[in-house]
C-alpha positions in Angstrom: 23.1 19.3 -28.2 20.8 17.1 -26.0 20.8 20.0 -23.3 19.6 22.2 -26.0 17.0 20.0 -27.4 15.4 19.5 -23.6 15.7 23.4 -23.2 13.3 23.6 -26.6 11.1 20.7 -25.8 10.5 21.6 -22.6 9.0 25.5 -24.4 7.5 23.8 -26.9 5.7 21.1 -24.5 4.4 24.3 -22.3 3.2 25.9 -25.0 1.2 22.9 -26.0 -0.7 22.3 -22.2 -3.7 23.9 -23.6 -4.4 22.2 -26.1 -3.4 18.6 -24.6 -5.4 19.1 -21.2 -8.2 19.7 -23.5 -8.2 16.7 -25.6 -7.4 14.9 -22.4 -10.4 15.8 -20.7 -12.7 15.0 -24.4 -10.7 11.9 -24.0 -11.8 11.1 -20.5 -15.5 12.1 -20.6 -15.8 9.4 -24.1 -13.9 6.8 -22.0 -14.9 2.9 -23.0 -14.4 -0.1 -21.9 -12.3 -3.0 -23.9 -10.9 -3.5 -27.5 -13.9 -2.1 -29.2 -13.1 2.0 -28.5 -15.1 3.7 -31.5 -15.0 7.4 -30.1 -11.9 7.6 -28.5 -10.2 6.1 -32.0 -11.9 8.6 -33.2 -10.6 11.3 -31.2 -7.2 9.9 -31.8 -7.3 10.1 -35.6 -8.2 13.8 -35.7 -5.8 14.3 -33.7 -3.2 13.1 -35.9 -4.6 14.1 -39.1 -2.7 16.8 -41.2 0.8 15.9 -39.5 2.2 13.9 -42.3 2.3 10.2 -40.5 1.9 7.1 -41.4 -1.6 6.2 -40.0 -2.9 2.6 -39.8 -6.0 1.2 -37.4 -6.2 -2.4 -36.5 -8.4 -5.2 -37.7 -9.1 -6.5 -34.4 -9.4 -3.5 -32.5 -9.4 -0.2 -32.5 -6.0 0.6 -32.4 -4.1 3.4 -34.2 -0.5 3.1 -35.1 1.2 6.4 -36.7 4.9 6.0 -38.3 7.1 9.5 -38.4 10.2 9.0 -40.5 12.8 11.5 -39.6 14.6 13.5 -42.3 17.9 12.1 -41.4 18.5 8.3 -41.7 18.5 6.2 -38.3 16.6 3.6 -37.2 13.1 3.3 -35.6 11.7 3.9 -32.0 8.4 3.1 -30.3 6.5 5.2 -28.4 3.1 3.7 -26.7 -0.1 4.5 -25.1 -2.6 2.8 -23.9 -6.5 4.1 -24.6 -9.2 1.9 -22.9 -10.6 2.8 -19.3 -12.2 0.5 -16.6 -16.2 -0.5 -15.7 -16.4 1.8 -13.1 -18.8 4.5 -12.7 -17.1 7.8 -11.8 -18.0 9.8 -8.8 -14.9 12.3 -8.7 -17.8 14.9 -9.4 -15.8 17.1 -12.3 -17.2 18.6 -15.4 -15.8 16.5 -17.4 -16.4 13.1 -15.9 -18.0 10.1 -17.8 -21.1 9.4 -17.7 -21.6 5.7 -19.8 -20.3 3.5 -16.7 -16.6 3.8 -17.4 -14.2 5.7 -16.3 -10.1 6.7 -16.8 -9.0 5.5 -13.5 -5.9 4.5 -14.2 -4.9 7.5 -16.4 -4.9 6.3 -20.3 -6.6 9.3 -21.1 -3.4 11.2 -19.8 -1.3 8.8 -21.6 -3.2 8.7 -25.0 -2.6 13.2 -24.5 0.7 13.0 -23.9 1.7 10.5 -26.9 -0.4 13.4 -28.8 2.1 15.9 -27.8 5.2 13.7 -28.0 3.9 13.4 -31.6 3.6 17.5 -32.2 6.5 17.9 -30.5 9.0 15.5 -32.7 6.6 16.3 -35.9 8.4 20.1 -35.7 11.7 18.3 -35.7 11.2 16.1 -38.5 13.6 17.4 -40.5 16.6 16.7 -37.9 15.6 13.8 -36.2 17.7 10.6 -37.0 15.3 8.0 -37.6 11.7 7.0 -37.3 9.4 7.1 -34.4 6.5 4.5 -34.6 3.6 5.9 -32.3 1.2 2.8 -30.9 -1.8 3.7 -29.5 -3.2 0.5 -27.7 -6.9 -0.7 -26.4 -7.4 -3.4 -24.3 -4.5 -2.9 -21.1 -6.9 -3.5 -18.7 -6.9 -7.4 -19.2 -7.8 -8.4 -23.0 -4.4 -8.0 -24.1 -4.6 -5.5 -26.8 -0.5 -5.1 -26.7 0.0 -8.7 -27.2 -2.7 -8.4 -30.5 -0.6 -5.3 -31.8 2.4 -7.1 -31.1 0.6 -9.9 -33.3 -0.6 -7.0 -35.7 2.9 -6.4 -36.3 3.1 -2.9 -34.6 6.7 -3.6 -33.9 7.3 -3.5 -37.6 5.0 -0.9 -38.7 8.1 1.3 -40.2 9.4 -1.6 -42.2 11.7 -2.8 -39.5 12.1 -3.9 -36.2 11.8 -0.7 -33.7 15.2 -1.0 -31.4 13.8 0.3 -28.1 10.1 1.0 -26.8 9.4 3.6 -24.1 5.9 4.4 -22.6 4.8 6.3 -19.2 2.1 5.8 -16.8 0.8 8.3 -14.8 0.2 7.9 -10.8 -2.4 9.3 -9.2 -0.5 8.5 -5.8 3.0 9.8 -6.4 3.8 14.2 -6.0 3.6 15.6 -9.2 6.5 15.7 -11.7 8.0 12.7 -9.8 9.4 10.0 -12.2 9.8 6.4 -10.8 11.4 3.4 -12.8 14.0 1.0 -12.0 16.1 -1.8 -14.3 15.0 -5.4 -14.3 11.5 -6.9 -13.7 9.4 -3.2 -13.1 5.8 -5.0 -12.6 4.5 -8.2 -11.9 2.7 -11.2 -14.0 -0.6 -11.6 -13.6 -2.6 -15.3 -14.1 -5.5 -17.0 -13.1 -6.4 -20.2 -11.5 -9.8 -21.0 -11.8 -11.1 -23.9 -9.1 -14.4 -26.4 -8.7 -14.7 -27.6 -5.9 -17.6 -31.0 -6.5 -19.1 -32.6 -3.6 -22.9 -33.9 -3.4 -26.2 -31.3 -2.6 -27.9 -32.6 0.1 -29.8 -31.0 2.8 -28.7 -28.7 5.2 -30.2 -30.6 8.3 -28.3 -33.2 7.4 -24.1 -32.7 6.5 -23.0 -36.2 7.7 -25.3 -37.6 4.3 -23.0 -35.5 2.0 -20.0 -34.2 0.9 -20.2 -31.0 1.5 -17.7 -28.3 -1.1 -18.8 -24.9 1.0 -16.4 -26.2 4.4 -14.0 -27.5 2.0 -13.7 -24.1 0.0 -13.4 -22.6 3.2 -9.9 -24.6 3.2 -9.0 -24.1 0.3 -8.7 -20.2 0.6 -6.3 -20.8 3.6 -4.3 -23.0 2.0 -4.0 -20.5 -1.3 -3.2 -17.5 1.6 -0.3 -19.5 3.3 1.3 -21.2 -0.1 3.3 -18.4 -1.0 4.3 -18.0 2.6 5.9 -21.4 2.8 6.2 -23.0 -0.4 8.0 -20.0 -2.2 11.5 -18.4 -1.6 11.0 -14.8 0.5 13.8 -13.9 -2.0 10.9 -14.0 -5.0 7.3 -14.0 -3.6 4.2 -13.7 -5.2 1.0 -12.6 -4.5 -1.8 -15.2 -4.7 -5.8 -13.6 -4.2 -9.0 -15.3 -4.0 -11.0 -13.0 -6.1 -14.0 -14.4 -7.0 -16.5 -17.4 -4.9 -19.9 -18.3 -5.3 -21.7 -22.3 -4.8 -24.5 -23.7 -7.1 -26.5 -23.5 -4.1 -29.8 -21.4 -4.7 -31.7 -22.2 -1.4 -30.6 -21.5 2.5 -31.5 -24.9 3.0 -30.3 -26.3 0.3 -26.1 -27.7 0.6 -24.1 -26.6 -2.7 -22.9 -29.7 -4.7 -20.0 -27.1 -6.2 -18.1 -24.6 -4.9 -16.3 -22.1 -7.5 -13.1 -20.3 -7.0 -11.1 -17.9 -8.6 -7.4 -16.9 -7.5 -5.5 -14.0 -9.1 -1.9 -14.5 -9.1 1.1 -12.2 -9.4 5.0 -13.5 -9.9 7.9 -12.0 -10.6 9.9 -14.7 -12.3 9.0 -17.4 -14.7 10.3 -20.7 -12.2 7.8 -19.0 -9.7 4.6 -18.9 -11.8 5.8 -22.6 -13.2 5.6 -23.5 -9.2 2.3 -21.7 -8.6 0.9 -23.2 -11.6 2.1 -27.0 -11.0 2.2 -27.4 -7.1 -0.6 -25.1 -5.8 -3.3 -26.9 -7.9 -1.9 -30.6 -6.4 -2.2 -29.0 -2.9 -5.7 -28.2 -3.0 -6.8 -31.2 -4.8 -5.0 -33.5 -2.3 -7.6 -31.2 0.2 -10.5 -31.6 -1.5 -9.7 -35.6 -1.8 -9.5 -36.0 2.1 -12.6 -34.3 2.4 -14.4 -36.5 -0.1 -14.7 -34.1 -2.4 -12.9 -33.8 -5.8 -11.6 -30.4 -7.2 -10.9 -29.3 -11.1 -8.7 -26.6 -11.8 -7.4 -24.8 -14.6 -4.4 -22.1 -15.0 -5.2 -18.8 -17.2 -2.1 -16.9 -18.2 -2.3 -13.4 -18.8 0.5 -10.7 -18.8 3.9 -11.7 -18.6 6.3 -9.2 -16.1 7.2 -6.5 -17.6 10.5 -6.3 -17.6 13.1 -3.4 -18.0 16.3 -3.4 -20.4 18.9 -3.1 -17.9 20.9 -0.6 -20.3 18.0 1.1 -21.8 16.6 1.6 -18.7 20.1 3.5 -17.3 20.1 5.7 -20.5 16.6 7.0 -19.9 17.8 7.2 -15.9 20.8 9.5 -17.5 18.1 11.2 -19.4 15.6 11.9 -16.9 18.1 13.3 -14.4 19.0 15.9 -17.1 14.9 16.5 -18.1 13.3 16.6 -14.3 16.4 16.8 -12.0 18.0 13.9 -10.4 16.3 14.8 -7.1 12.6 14.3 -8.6 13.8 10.7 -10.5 13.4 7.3 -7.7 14.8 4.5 -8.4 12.9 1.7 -7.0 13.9 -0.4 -4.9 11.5 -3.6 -5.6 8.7 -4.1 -8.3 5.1 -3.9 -8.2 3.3 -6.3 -8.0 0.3 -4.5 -10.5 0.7 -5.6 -14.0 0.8 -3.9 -17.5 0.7 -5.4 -20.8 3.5 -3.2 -22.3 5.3 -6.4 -21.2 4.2 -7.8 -24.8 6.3 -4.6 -26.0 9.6 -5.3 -23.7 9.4 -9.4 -24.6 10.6 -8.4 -27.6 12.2 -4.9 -27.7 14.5 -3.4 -25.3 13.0 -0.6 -23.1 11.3 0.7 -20.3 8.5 1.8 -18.7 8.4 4.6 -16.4 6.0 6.1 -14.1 5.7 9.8 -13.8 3.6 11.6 -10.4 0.1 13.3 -11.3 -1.3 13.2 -8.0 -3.8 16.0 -7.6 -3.4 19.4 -5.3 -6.0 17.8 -3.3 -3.7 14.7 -2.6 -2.9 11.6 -3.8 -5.3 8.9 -4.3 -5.1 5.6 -5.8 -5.4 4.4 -8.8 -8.6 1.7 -10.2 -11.4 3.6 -7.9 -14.7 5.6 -8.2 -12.8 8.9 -7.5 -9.5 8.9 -8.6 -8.2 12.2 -9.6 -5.0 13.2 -11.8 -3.3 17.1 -12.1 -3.8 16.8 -15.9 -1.2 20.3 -15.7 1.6 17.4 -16.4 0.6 16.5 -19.5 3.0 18.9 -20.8 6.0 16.8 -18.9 4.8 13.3 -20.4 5.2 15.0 -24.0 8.3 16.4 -23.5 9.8 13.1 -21.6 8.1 10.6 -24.2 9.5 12.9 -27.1 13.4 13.2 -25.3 13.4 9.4 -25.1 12.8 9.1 -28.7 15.2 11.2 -29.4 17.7 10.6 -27.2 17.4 6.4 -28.3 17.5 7.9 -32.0 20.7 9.6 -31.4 22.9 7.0 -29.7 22.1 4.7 -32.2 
């Protein structure tokens, strides 16, 4: 049965490429920034209108959540796709490039297409399919948190009960096309914050021996962040700890700063990590900034926990993907990455994976977050097909 169902997705995903490369590249050229995405909603209800779902938008955002209840009984699945792009202003030259300042470099407008034909593709089975597939379509991945304000929303319950097992893919603008990549356990990192001030006294720069000066004492700072996770944390599970963002209150080249600010980015893969970042790392450079005579105030932002992978979910959509693709185009990694993805609201509280599936261009690949990142929008039709046998395939081992 399943090898037949893949034989007929697979058609029926071809025969939709068109039409979902189209909406793709509408998708891409209205791309906007944050929570507040007006015309890409937009684009996302007319899409879904005259299917016979479900639809509800958020009152936060501007989500869209769709419900399809199967015409056998079974219980519920979650689909997901991100929608919001990134404050960067495209140079990749196509004719369908933004123009507004922001820009789909890291591929939701592929994933919001390929949801779209996941839904087409299970709406024609309606009448067979065991269950109910809830489709979330999510602002806000690129560091606002719109998953964890769905979550909140009560996407996961948008059928009427809990949804069993989640599923979303992301597209890579660096892997060959029609590669799938996933592996069981942690998949992608956490990502914090740990914003510093460094306080000293202004004074004049003639003269450093009258004050305290914070600009030396930053200086230190940033090389004690670089070596921390070198030799306070076990090689067994690193993290990566950044210094992203320094400026003083200093407005004059003869003038000494009185306060040095700081921001580091962190990424862990475990909870007892982050708990050692967050607690020891901040003591370290305070005790620094003391035996300068300066004094240091810090304070930890969380942001998305590691998205983790259901061990057993994530070997039955392995099975799955080796019958769909071929086992010779599926890699199982070997270690996580240390990026980060708020589908990790989704997985901390319903089994399932995330999976990334190659769309690197003819010209080559590229990477992702940058002025010209590209993307062969031709597998659009292998994201519908994959997203709509994962449904399917959860449905029917329930």
């Amino acid at each position: 049965m399943l090898d037949a169902l893949v034989d007929g997705l697979r058609e029926q995903a071809e025969a939709l490429r068109h039409r979902l490369v189209a909406v793709r590249r509408e998708l891409h050229a209205a791309a906007e920034v944050g929570l507040d995405l007006p015309a890409t909603q937009a684009i996302i209800l007319r899409e879904l209108e005259g299917l016979g779902l479900a639809i509800s938008t958020g009152r936060s955002l501007s989500s869209v959540t769709a419900v399809l209840r199967g015409g056998a009984p079974g219980p519920v699945v979650l689909l997901r796709a991100d929608m919001d792009a990134l404050p960067i202003t495209e140079t990749t030259g196509l004719d369908f490039a933004a123009a507004s300042g922001a820009m789909h470099a890291c591929g939701h407008d592929l994933h919001m297409a390929g949801l779209l034909g996941a839904v087409r593709l299970l709406v024609a089975l309606r009448e067979e399919l065991p269950g109910t597939v809830v489709f979330m379509f999510q602002p806000g991945e690129e560091g606002q948190g719109g998953g964890r304000i769905m979550v909140e929303e009560g996407v996961l319950d948008a059928a009427g009960e809990r949804a069993i097992a989640a599923y979303a893919l992301h597209v890579d603008s660096a892997t060959p096309h029609g590669r799938v990549v996933t592996r069981e356990g942690a998949m992608m990192a956490s990502a914090s914050a740990l914003r510093l001030v460094v306080r000293g006294t202004g004074g004049h720069a003639a003269f450093p021996q009258l004050a305290a000066d914070p600009v030396p004492v930053a200086a230190q700072l940033i090389m004690a962040v670089q070596s921390f996770a070198a030799r306070r944390l076990p090689a067994t599970d690193q993290a990566v700890i950044s210094i992203t963002r320094l400026w003083s209150d200093s407005e004059a080249s003869n003038v000494l700063a009185s306060a040095v600010h700081l921001e580091a980015n962190i990424r862990t893969l475990s909870a007892a990590t982050l708990e050692t970042v967050r607690t020891v790392l901040p003591r370290v450079l305070a005790g620094i900034a003391e035996a300068n005579g300066c004094t240091l105030e810090s304070e930890f932002i969380a942001s998305y926990p590691v998205t983790y992978n259901d061990p057993g979910e994530t070997r039955a959509a392995l099975a799955l993907l080796d019958d769909v693709v071929g086992a010779d185009r599926v890699t199982r990694m070997s270690a996580p990455s240390m990026a980060s993805e708020d589908f990790a609201y989704v997985l901390e509280q319903v089994p399932g994976a995330l999976v990334f599936v190659g769309a690197a261009p003819p010209s080559g690949a590229n990477p992702l977050h940058a002025e010209g990142t590209s993307f062969d929008d031709s597998v659009l039709s292998l994201q519908a097909e994959l997203l709509a046998a994962l449904a399917w395939n959860r449905l029917s081992r329930a």
